[in-house]
N, CA and C atoms of all chains as a GROMACS GRO file, in nm:
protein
  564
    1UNK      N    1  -0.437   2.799  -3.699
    1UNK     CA    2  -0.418   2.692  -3.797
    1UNK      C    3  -0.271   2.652  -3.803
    2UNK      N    4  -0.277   2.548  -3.759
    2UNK     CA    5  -0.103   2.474  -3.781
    2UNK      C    6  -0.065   2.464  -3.928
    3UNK      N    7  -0.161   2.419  -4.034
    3UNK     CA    8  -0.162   2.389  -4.126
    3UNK      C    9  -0.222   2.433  -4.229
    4UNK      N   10  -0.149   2.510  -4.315
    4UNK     CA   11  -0.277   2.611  -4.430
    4UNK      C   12  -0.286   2.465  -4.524
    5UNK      N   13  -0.397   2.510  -4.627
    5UNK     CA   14  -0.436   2.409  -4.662
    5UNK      C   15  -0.569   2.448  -4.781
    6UNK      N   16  -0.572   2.450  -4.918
    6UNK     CA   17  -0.648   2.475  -5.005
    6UNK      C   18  -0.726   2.429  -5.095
    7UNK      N   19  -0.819   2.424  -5.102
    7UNK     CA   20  -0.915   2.334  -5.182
    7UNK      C   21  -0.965   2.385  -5.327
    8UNK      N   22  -0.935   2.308  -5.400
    8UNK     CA   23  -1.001   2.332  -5.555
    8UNK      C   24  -1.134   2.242  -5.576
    9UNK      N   25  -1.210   2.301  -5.615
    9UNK     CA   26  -1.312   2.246  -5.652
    9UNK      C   27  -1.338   2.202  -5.816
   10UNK      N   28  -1.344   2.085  -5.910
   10UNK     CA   29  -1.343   2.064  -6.028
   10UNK      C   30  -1.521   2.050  -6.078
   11UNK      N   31  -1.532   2.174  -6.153
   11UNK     CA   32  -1.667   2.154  -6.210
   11UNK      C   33  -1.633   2.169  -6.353
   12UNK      N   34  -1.742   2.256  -6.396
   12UNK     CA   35  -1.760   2.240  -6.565
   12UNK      C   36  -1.649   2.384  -6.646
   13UNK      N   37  -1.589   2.427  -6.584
   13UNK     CA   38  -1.459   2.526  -6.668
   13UNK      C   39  -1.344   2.426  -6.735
   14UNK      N   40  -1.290   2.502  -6.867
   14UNK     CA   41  -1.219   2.433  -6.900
   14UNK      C   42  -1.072   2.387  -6.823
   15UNK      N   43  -1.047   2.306  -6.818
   15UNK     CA   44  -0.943   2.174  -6.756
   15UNK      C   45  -0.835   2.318  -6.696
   16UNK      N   46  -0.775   2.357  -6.790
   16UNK     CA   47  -0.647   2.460  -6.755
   16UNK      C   48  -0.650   2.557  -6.660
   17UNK      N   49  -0.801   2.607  -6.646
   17UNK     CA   50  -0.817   2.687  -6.562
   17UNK      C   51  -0.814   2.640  -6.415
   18UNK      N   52  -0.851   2.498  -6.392
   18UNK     CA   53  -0.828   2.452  -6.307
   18UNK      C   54  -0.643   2.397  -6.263
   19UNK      N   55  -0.606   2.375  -6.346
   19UNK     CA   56  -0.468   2.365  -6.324
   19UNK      C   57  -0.411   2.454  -6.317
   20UNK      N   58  -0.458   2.573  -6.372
   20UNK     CA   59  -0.384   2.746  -6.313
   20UNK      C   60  -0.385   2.753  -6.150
   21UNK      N   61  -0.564   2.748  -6.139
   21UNK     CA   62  -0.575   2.778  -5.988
   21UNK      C   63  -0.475   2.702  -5.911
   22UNK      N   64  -0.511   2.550  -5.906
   22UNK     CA   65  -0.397   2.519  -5.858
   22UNK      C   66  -0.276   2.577  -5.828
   23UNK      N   67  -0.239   2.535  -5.945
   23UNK     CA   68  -0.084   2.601  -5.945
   23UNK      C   69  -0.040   2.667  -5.891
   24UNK      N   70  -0.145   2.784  -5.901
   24UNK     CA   71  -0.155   2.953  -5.776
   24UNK      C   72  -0.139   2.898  -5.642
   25UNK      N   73  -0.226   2.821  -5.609
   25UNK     CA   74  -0.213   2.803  -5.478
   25UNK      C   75  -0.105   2.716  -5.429
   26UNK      N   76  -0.058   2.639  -5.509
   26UNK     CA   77   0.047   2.524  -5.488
   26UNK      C   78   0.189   2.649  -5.448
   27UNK      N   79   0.182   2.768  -5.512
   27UNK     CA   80   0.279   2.859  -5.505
   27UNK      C   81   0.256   2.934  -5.354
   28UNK      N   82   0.169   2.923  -5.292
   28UNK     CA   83   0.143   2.983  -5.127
   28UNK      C   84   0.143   2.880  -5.016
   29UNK      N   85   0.100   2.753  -5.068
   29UNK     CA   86   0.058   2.641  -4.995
   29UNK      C   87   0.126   2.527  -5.018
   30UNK      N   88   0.200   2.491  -4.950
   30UNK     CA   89   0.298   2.354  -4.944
   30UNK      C   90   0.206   2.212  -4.963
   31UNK      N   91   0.001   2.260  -4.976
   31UNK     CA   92  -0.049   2.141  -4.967
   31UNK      C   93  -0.169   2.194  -4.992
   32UNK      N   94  -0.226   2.149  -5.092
   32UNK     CA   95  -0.371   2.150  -5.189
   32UNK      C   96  -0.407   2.064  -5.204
   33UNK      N   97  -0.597   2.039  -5.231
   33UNK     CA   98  -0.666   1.913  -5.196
   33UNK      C   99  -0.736   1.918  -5.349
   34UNK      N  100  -0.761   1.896  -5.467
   34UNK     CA  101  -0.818   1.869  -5.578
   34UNK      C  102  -0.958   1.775  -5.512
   35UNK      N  103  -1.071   1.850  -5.509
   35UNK     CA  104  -1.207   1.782  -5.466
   35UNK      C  105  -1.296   1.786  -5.604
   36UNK      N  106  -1.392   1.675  -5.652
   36UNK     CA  107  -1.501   1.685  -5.709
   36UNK      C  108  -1.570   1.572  -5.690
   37UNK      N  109  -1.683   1.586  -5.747
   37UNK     CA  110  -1.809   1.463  -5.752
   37UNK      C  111  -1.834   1.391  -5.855
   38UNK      N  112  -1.920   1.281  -5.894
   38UNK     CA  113  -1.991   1.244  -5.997
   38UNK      C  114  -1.888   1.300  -6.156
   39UNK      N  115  -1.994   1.303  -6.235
   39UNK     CA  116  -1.873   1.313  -6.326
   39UNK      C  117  -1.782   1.397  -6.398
   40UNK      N  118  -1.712   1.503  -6.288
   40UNK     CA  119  -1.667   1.578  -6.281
   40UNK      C  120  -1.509   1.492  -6.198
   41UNK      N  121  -1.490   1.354  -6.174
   41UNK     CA  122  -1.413   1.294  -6.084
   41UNK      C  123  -1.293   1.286  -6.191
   42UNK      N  124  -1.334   1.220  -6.311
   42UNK     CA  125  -1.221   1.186  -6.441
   42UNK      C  126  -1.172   1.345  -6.442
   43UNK      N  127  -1.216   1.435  -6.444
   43UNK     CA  128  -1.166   1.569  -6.438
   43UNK      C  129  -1.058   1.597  -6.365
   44UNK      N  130  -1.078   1.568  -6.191
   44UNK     CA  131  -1.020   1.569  -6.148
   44UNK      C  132  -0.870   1.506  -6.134
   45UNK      N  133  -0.843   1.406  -6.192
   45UNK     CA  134  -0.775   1.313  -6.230
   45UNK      C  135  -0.660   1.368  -6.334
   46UNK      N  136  -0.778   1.392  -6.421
   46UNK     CA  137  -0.658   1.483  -6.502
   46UNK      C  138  -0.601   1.584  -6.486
   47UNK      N  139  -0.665   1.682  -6.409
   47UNK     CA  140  -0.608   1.839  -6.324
   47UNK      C  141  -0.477   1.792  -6.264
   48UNK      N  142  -0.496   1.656  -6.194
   48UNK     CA  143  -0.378   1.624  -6.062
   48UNK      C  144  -0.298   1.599  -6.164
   49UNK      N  145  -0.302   1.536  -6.275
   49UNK     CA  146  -0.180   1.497  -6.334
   49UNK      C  147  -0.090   1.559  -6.398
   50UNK      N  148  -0.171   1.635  -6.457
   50UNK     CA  149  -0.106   1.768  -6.510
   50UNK      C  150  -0.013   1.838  -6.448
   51UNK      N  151  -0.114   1.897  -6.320
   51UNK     CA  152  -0.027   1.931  -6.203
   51UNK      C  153   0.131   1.923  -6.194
   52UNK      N  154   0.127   1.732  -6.146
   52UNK     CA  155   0.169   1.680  -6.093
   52UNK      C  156   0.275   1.666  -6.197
   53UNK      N  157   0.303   1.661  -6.319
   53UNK     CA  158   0.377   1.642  -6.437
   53UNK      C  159   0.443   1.839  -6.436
   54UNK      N  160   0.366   1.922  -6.413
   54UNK     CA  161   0.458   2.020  -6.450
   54UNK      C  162   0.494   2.067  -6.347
   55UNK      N  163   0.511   2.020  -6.209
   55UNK     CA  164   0.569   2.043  -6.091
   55UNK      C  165   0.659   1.940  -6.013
   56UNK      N  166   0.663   1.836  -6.057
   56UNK     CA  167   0.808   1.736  -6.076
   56UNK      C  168   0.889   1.775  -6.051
   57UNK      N  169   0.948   1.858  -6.138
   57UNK     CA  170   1.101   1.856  -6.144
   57UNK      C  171   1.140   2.000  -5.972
   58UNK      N  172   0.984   2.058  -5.962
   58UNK     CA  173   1.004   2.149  -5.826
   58UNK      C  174   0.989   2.040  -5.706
   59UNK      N  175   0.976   1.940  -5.716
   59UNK     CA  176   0.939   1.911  -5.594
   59UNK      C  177   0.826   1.855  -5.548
   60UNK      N  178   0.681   1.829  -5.643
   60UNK     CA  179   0.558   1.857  -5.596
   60UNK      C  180   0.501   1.695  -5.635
   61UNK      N  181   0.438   1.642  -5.537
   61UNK     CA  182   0.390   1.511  -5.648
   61UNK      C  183   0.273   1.474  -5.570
   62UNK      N  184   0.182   1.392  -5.563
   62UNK     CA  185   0.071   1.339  -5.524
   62UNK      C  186   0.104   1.299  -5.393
   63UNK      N  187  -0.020   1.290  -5.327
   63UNK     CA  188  -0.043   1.253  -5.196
   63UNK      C  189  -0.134   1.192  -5.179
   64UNK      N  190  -0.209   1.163  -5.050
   64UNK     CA  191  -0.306   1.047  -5.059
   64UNK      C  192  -0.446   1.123  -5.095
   65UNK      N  193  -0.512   1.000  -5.175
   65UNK     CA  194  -0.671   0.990  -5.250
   65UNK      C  195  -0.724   0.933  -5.188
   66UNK      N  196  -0.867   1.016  -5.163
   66UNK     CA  197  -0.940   0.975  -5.048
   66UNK      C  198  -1.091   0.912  -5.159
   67UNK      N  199  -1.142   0.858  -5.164
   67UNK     CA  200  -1.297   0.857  -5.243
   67UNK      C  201  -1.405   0.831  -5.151
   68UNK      N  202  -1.498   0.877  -5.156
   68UNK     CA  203  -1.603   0.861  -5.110
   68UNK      C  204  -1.787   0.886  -5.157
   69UNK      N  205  -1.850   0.900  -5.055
   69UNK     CA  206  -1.968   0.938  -5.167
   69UNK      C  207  -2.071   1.052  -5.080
   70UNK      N  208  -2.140   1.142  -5.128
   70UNK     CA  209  -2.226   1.202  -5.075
   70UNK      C  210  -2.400   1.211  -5.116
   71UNK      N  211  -2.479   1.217  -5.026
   71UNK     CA  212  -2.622   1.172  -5.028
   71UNK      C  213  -2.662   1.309  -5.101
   72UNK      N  214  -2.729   1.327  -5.226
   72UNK     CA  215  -2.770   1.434  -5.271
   72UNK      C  216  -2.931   1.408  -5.248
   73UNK      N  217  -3.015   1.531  -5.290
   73UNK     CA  218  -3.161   1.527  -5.308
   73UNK      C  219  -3.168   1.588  -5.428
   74UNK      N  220  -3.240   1.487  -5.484
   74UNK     CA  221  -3.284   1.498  -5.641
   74UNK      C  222  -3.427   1.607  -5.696
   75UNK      N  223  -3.425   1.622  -5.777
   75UNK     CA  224  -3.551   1.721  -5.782
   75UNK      C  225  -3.657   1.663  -5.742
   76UNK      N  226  -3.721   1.516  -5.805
   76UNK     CA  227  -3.852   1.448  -5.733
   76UNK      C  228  -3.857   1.392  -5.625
   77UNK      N  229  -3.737   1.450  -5.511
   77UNK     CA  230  -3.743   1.469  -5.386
   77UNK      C  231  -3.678   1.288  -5.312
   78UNK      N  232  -3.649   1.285  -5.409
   78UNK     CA  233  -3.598   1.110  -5.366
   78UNK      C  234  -3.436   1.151  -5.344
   79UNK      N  235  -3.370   1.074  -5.253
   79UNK     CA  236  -3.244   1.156  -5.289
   79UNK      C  237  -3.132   0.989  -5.359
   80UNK      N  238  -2.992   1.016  -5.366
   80UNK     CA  239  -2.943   0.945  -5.471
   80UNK      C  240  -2.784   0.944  -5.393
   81UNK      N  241  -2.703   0.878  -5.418
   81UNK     CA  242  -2.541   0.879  -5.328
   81UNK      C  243  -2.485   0.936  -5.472
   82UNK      N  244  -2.380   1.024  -5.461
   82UNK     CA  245  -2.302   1.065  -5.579
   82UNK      C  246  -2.138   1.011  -5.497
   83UNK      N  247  -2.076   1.004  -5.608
   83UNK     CA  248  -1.926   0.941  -5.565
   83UNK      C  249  -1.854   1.080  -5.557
   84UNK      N  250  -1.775   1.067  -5.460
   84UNK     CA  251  -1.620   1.192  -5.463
   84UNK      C  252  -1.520   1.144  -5.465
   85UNK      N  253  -1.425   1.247  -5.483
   85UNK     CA  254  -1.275   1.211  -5.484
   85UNK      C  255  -1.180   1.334  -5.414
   86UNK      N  256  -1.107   1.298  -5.375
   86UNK     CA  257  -1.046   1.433  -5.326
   86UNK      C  258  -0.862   1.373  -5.324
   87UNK      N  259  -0.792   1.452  -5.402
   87UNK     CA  260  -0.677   1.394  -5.448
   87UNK      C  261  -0.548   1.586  -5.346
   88UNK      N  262  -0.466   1.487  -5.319
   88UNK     CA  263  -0.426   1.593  -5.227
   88UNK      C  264  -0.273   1.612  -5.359
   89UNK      N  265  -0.206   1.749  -5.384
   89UNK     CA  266  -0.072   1.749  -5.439
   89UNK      C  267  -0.011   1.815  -5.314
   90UNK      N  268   0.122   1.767  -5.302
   90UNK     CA  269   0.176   1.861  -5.202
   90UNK      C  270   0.321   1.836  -5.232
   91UNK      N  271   0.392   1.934  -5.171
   91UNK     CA  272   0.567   1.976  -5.179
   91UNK      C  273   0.621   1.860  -5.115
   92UNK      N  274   0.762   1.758  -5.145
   92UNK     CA  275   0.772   1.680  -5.094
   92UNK      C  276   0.866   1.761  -4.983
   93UNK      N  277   0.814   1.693  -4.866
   93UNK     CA  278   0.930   1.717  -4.734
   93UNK      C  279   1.048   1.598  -4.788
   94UNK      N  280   1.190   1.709  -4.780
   94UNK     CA  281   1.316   1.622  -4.753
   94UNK      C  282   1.439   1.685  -4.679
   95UNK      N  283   0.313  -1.793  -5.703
   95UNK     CA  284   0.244  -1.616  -5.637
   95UNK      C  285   0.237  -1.638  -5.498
   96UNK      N  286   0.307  -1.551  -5.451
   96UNK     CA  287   0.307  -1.488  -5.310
   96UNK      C  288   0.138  -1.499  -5.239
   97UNK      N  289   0.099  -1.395  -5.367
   97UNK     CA  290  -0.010  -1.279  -5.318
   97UNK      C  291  -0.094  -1.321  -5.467
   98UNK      N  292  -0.234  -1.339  -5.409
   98UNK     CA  293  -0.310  -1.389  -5.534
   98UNK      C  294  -0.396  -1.234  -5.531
   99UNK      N  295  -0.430  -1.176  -5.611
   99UNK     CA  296  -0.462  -1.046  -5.692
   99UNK      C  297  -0.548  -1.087  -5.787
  100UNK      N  298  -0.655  -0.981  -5.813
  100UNK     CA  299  -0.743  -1.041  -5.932
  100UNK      C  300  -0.759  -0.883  -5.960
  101UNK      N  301  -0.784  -0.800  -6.092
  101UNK     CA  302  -0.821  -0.682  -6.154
  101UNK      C  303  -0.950  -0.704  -6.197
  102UNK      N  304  -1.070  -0.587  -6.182
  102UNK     CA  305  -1.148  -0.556  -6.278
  102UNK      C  306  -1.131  -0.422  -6.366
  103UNK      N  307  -1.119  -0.479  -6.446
  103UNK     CA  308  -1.114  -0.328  -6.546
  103UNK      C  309  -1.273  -0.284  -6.607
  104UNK      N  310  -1.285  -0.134  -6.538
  104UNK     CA  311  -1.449  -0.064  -6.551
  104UNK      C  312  -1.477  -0.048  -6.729
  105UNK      N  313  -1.578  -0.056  -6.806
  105UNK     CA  314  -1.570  -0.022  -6.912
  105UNK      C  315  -1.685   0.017  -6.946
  106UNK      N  316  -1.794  -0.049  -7.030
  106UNK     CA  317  -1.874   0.037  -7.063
  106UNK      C  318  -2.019  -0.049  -7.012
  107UNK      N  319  -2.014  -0.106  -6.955
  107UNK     CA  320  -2.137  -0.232  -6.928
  107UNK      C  321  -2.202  -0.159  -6.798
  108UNK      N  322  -2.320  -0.197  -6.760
  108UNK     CA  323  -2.425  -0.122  -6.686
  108UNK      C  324  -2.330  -0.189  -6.520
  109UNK      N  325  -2.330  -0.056  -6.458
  109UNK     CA  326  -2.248  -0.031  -6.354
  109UNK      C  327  -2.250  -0.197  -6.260
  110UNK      N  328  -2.393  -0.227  -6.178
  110UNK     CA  329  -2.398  -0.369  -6.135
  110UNK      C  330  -2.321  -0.468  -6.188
  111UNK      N  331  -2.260  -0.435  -6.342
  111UNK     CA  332  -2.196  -0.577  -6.402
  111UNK      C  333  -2.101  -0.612  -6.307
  112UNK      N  334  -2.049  -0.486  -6.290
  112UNK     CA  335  -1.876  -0.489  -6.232
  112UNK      C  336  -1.862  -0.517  -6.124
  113UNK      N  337  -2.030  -0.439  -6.036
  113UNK     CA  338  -2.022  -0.465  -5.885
  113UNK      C  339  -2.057  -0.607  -5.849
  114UNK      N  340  -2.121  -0.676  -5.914
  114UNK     CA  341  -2.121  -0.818  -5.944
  114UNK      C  342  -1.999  -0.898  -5.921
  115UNK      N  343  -1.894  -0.818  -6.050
  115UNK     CA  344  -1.778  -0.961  -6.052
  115UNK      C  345  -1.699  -0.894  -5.964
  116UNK      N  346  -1.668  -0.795  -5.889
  116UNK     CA  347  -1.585  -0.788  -5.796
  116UNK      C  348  -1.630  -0.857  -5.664
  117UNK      N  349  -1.781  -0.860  -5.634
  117UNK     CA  350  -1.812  -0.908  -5.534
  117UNK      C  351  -1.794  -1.067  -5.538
  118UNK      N  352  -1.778  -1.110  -5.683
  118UNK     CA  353  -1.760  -1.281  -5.698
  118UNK      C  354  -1.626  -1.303  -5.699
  119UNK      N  355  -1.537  -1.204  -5.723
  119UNK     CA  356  -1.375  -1.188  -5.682
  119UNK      C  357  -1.347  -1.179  -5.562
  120UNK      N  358  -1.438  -1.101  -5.457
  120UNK     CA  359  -1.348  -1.086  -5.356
  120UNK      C  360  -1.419  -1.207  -5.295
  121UNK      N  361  -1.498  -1.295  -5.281
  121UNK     CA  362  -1.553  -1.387  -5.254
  121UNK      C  363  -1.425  -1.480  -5.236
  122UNK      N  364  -1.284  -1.498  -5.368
  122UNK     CA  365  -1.222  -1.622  -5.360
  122UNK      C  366  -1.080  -1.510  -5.367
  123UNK      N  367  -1.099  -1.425  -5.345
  123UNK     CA  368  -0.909  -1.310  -5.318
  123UNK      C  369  -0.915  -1.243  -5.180
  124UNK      N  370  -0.829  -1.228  -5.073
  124UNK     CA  371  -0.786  -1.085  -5.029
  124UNK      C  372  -0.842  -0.924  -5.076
  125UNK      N  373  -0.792  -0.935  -5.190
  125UNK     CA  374  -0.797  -0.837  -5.227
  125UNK      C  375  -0.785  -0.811  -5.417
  126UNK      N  376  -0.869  -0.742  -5.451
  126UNK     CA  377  -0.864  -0.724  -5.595
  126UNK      C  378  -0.860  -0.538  -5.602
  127UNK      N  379  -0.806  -0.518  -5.726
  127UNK     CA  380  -0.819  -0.364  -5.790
  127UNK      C  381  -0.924  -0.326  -5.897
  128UNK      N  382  -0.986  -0.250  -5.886
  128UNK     CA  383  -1.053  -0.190  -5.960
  128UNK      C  384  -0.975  -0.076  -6.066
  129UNK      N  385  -0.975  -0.066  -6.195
  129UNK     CA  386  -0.916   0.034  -6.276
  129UNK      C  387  -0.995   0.058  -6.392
  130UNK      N  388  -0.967   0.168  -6.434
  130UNK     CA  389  -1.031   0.227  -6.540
  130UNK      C  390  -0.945   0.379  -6.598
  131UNK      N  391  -0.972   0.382  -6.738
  131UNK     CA  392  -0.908   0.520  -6.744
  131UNK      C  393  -1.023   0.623  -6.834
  132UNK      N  394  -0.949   0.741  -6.865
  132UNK     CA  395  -1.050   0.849  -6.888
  132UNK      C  396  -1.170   0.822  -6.826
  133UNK      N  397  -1.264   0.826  -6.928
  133UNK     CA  398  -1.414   0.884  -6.886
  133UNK      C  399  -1.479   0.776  -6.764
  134UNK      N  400  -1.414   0.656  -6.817
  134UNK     CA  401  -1.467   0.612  -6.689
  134UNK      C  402  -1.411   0.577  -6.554
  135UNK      N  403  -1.314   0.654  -6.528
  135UNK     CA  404  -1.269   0.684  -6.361
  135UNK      C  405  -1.399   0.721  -6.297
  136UNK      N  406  -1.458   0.767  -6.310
  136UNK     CA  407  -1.607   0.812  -6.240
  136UNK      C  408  -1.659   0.680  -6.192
  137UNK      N  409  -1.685   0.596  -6.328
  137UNK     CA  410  -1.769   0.462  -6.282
  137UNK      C  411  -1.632   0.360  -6.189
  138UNK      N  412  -1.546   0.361  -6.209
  138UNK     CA  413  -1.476   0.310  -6.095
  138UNK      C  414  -1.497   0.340  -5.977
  139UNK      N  415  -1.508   0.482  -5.953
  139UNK     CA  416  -1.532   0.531  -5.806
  139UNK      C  417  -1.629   0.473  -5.769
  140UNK      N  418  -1.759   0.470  -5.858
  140UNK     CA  419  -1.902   0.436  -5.831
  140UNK      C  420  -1.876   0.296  -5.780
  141UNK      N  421  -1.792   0.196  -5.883
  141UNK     CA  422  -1.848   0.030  -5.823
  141UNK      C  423  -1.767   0.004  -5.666
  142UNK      N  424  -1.623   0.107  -5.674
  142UNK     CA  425  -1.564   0.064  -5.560
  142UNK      C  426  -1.664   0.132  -5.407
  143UNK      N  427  -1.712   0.203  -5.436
  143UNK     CA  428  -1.832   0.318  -5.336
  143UNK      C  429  -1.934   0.175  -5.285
  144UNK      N  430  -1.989   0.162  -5.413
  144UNK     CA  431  -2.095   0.041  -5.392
  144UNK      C  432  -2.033  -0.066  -5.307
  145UNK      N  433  -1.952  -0.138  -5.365
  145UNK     CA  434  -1.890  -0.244  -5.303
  145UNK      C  435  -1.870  -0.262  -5.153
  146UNK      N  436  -1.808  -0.156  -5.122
  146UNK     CA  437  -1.726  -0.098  -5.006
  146UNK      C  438  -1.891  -0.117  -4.932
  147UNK      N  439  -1.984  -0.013  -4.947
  147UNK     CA  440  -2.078  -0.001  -4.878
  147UNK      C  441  -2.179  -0.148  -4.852
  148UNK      N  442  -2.156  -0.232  -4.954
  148UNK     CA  443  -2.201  -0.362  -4.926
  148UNK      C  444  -2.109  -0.451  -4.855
  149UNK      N  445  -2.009  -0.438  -4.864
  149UNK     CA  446  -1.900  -0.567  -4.786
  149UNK      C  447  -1.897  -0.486  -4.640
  150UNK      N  448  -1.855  -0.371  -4.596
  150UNK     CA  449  -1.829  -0.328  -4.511
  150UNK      C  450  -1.864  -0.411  -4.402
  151UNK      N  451  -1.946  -0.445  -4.355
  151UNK     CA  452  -1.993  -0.563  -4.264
  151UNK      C  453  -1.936  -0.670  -4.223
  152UNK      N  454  -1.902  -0.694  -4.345
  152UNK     CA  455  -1.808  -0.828  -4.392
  152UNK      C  456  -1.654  -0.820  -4.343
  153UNK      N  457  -1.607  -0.691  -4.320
  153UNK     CA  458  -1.469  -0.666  -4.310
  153UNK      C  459  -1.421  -0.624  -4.419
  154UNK      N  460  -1.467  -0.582  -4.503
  154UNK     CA  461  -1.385  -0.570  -4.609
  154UNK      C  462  -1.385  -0.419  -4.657
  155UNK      N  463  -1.274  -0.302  -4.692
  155UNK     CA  464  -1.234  -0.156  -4.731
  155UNK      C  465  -1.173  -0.131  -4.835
  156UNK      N  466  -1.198  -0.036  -4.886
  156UNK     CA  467  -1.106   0.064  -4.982
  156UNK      C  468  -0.971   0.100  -4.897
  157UNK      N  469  -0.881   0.015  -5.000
  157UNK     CA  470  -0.718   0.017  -4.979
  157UNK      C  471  -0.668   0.121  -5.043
  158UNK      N  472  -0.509   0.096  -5.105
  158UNK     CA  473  -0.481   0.203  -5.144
  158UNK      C  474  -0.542   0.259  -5.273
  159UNK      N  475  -0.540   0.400  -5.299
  159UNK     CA  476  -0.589   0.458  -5.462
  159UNK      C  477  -0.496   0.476  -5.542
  160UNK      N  478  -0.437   0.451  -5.659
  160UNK     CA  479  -0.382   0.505  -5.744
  160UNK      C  480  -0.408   0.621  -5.850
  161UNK      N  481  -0.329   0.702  -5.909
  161UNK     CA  482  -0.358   0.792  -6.019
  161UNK      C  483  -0.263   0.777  -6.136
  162UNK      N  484  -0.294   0.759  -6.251
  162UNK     CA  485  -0.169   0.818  -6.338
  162UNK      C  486  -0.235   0.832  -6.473
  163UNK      N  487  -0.141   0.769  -6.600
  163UNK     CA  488  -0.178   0.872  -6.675
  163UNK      C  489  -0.097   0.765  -6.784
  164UNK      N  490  -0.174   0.752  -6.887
  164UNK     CA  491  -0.104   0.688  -7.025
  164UNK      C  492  -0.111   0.723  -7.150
  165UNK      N  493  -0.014   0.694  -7.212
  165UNK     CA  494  -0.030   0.747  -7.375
  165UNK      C  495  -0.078   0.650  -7.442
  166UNK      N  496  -0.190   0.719  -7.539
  166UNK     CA  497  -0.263   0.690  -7.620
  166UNK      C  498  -0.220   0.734  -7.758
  167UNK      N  499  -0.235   0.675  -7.871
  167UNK     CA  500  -0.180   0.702  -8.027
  167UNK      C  501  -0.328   0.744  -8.033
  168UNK      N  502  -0.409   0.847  -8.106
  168UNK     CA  503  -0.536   0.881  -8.151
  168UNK      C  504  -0.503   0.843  -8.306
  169UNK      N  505  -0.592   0.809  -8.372
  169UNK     CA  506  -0.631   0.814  -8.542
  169UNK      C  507  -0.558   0.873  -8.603
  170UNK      N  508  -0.538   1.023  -8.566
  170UNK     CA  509  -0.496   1.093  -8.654
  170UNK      C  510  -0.309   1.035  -8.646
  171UNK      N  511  -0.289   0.971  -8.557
  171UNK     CA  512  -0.120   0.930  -8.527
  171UNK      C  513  -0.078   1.000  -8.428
  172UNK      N  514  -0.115   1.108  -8.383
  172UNK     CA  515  -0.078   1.185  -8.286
  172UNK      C  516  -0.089   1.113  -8.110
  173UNK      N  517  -0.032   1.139  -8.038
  173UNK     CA  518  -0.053   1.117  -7.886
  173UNK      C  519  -0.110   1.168  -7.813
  174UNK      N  520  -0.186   1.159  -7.733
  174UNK     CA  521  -0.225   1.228  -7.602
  174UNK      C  522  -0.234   1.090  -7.509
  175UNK      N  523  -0.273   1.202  -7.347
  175UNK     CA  524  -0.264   1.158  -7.215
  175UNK      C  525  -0.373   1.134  -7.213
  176UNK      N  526  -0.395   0.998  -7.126
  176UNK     CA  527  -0.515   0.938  -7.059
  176UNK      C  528  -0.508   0.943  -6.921
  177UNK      N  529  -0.601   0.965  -6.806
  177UNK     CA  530  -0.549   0.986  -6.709
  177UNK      C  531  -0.600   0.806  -6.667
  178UNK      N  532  -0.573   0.725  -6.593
  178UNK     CA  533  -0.615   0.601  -6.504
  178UNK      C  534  -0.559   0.613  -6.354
  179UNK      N  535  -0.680   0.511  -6.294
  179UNK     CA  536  -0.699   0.491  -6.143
  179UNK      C  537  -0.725   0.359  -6.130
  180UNK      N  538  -0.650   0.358  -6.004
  180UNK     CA  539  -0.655   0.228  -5.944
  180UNK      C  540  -0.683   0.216  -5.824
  181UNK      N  541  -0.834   0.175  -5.765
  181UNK     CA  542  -0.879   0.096  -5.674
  181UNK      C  543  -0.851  -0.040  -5.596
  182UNK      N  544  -0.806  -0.020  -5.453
  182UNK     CA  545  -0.776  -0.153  -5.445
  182UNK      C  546  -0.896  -0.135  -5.320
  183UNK      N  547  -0.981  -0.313  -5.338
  183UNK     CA  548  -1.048  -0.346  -5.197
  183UNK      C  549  -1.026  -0.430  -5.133
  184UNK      N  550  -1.025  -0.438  -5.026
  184UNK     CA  551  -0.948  -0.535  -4.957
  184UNK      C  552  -0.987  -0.598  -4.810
  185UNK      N  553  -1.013  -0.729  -4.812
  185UNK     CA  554  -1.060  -0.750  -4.649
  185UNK      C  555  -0.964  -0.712  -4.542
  186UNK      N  556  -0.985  -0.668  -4.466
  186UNK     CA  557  -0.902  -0.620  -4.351
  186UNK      C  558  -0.834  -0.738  -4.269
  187UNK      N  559  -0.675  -0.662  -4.211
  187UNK     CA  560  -0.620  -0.805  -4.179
  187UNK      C  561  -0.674  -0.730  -4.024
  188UNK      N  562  -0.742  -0.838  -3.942
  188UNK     CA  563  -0.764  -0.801  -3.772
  188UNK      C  564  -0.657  -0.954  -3.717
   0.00000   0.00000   0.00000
């Protein structure tokens, strides 16, 4: 791997805990990917900002947001597109 | 104006509303943004997902994303953070 590289996943825990993890990893990894779905996305949003507000002044700020969508299967077997987001924070190179 | 721009701002109206007037926006713009903040960053993702997957044909993509974050006065007088996003779609220059 040329490139380490860590993924958070945003579900239903409260907000901070997700901005801990982060954080953790932002402290090993020069580059973390904030991923979720459906409406768990506004979540995500706010994790990055947070983030991104108490790691400023180190260095750390947003990178590119990707959105997209994935084909789920629903219980009555029909399936349905859910939206994603995947928001990258990373260390600025200077 | 240089650059003619048109915004939809997502709010609370049944998702098609929006995918509607962006599709009657990008009909007479380049390019328009989609935004929304808190809870409904989700349904932004959703109309720009939709959109995208209907114009695509047409030439037309999800440009750049934005993230950030605004203050809000609540009732009580106090402040908090809102997080907002910004969608841009855009016909492709070939």
């Amino acid at each position: 791997m040329s490139e380490s590289r860590e993924t958070i996943y945003i579900g239903k825990k409260p907000l901070m805990a997700y901005v801990t993890s982060t954080l953790i990893q932002l402290a090993n990894q020069p580059k973390i990917s904030i991923k979720a779905r459906g409406l768990s996305i506004g979540r995500a949003v706010d994790v990055a900002q947070i983030v991104a507000r108490k790691t400023e002044n180190a260095g750390y700020s947003i990178g590119n947001i990707k959105i997209g969508s994935e084909q789920l299967q629903s219980q009555d077997g029909r399936s349905r597109n859910v939206s994603t987001i995947e928001i990258e924070v990373k260390r600025n190179t200077s």
